[in-house]
DRENDRENZA-448238 format. One line per 5 residues: number of its first residue (from 1); their letters; for each residue x, y, z of C-alpha. Coordinates in pm, whole numbers, plus 50000, padded with zeros to 5 digits. Each point is the difference from the previous one (the first is absolute). Example, Ala and Ser with C-alpha at 12.3 -4.5 7.8 and 13.67 -1.06 7.14 Angstrom:
<sites>
1) as) 51230,49550,50780  50137,50344,49934
</sites>
This chain:
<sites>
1) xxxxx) 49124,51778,49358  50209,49990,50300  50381,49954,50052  50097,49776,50239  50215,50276,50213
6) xxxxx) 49644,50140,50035  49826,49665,50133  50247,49949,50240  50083,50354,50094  49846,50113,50326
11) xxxxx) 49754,50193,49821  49898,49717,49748  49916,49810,50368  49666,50171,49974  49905,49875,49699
16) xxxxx) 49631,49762,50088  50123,49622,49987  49924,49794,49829  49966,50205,49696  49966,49870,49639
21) xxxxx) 50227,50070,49690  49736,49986,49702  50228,49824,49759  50370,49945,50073  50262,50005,50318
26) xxxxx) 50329,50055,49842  50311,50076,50157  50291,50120,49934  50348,49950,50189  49831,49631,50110
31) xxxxx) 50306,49874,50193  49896,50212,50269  49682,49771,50072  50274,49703,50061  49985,50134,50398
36) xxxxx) 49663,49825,50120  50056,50228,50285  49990,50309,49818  49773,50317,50005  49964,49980,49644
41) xxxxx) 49936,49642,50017  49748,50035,50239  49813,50263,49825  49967,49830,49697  49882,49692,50139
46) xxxxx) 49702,50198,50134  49911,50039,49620  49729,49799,49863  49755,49945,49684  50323,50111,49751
51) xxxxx) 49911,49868,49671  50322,49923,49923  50330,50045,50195  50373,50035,49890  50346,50032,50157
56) xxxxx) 50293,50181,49794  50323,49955,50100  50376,49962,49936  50132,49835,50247  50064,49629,50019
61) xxxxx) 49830,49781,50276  50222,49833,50188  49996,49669,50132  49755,50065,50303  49665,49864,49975
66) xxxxx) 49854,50293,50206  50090,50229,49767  49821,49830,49732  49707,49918,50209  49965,50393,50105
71) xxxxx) 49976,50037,49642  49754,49706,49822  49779,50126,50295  49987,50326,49881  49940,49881,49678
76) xxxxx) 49723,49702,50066  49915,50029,50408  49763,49758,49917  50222,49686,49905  50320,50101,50212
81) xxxxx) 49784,50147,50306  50225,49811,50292  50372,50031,49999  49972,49672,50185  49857,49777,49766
86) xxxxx) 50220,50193,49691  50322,49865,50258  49889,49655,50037  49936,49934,49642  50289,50166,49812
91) xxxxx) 50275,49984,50293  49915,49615,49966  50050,50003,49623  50301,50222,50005  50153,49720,50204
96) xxxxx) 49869,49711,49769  50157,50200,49745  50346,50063,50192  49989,49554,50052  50008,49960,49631
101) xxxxx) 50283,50246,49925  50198,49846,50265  49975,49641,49897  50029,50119,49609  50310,50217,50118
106) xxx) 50154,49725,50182  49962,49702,49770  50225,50161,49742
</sites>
Protein backbone atom coordinates (compact mmCIF):
# COMPACT_ATOMS: atom_id res chain seq x y z
CA UNK A 1 0.00 0.00 0.00
CA UNK A 2 1.09 3.35 -0.98
CA UNK A 3 -0.49 6.86 -0.51
CA UNK A 4 -0.57 8.89 -3.25
CA UNK A 5 1.55 11.90 -1.45
CA UNK A 6 4.16 9.08 -1.52
CA UNK A 7 3.90 8.23 -5.42
CA UNK A 8 4.16 11.58 -6.33
CA UNK A 9 6.49 12.85 -3.67
CA UNK A 10 10.07 13.28 -4.84
CA UNK A 11 11.03 10.28 -3.08
CA UNK A 12 8.11 8.04 -4.42
CA UNK A 13 9.90 9.21 -8.05
CA UNK A 14 12.18 6.27 -7.50
CA UNK A 15 9.80 3.86 -7.28
CA UNK A 16 10.64 1.13 -10.73
CA UNK A 17 7.82 2.04 -13.39
CA UNK A 18 5.79 0.45 -14.43
CA UNK A 19 5.03 -1.40 -11.34
CA UNK A 20 1.95 -3.61 -10.68
CA UNK A 21 -0.76 -3.30 -7.89
CA UNK A 22 -1.73 -7.11 -7.28
CA UNK A 23 -5.41 -6.47 -6.83
CA UNK A 24 -6.84 -2.95 -6.58
CA UNK A 25 -5.78 0.94 -7.37
CA UNK A 26 -7.99 2.93 -5.18
CA UNK A 27 -7.84 6.41 -4.44
CA UNK A 28 -8.88 8.56 -2.28
CA UNK A 29 -9.39 12.51 -2.63
CA UNK A 30 -10.03 11.57 -6.68
CA UNK A 31 -10.78 15.16 -7.78
CA UNK A 32 -7.24 15.74 -7.71
CA UNK A 33 -6.69 13.36 -10.86
CA UNK A 34 -9.19 15.95 -12.79
CA UNK A 35 -5.61 17.94 -13.74
CA UNK A 36 -4.33 15.67 -16.75
CA UNK A 37 -1.30 17.69 -16.16
CA UNK A 38 -0.71 16.71 -12.76
CA UNK A 39 2.16 14.87 -10.86
CA UNK A 40 -0.25 12.69 -9.34
CA UNK A 41 -1.92 12.17 -12.53
CA UNK A 42 1.02 11.29 -14.18
CA UNK A 43 2.17 8.83 -11.70
CA UNK A 44 -0.75 6.92 -11.66
CA UNK A 45 -1.07 6.59 -15.21
CA UNK A 46 2.31 4.79 -15.14
CA UNK A 47 0.32 2.05 -13.17
CA UNK A 48 -0.60 -1.01 -14.91
CA UNK A 49 -2.02 -4.77 -14.48
CA UNK A 50 -4.50 -3.31 -11.38
CA UNK A 51 -7.14 -5.82 -11.07
CA UNK A 52 -9.52 -3.50 -10.37
CA UNK A 53 -9.37 0.34 -10.02
CA UNK A 54 -11.56 2.93 -8.10
CA UNK A 55 -11.81 6.72 -7.62
CA UNK A 56 -13.46 8.16 -4.26
CA UNK A 57 -14.45 11.42 -4.20
CA UNK A 58 -16.76 14.27 -3.09
CA UNK A 59 -16.60 16.66 -5.29
CA UNK A 60 -18.90 17.22 -8.22
CA UNK A 61 -17.52 17.19 -11.88
CA UNK A 62 -18.18 20.03 -13.54
CA UNK A 63 -19.17 20.62 -16.92
CA UNK A 64 -15.64 20.15 -18.61
CA UNK A 65 -15.14 17.13 -20.57
CA UNK A 66 -11.38 17.04 -19.64
CA UNK A 67 -12.05 16.62 -16.35
CA UNK A 68 -14.09 13.66 -16.90
CA UNK A 69 -11.84 12.25 -19.48
CA UNK A 70 -8.69 12.59 -16.91
CA UNK A 71 -10.83 10.50 -14.87
CA UNK A 72 -12.68 7.42 -17.09
CA UNK A 73 -8.95 7.11 -18.19
CA UNK A 74 -7.82 6.44 -14.97
CA UNK A 75 -10.46 4.22 -14.50
CA UNK A 76 -10.53 2.15 -18.07
CA UNK A 77 -7.18 3.58 -20.12
CA UNK A 78 -8.11 1.07 -22.36
CA UNK A 79 -11.56 2.40 -23.80
CA UNK A 80 -10.93 6.25 -23.11
CA UNK A 81 -7.02 6.06 -24.09
CA UNK A 82 -7.09 9.47 -26.43
CA UNK A 83 -8.56 12.63 -25.09
CA UNK A 84 -9.07 13.30 -28.78
CA UNK A 85 -11.34 10.81 -29.84
CA UNK A 86 -13.31 11.09 -26.07
CA UNK A 87 -13.73 15.16 -27.53
CA UNK A 88 -14.99 14.34 -30.85
CA UNK A 89 -17.55 11.90 -29.77
CA UNK A 90 -19.14 13.41 -26.63
CA UNK A 91 -18.43 17.28 -27.44
CA UNK A 92 -20.53 16.30 -30.65
CA UNK A 93 -23.32 14.74 -28.58
CA UNK A 94 -23.31 17.38 -25.93
CA UNK A 95 -24.21 19.69 -28.79
CA UNK A 96 -26.90 17.30 -30.37
CA UNK A 97 -28.18 17.34 -26.99
CA UNK A 98 -28.01 21.30 -26.44
CA UNK A 99 -30.18 21.39 -30.37
CA UNK A 100 -32.99 19.51 -28.82
CA UNK A 101 -33.32 21.57 -25.61
CA UNK A 102 -33.26 24.62 -27.62
CA UNK A 103 -35.94 23.80 -30.10
CA UNK A 104 -38.07 22.01 -27.08
CA UNK A 105 -37.36 25.31 -25.01
CA UNK A 106 -38.38 27.52 -27.71
CA UNK A 107 -41.51 25.92 -29.10
CA UNK A 108 -43.33 26.52 -25.83
Amino acid sequence: MASCTTLSSPAGSTYPFPFTIQHNAQVDEAHRLKNKNSLLFEVLNRVHDTGRRLLLTGTPLQNNLSELWALLHFILPGIFHSEEEFNELFSAQLEIDSDVEDEVGGSR
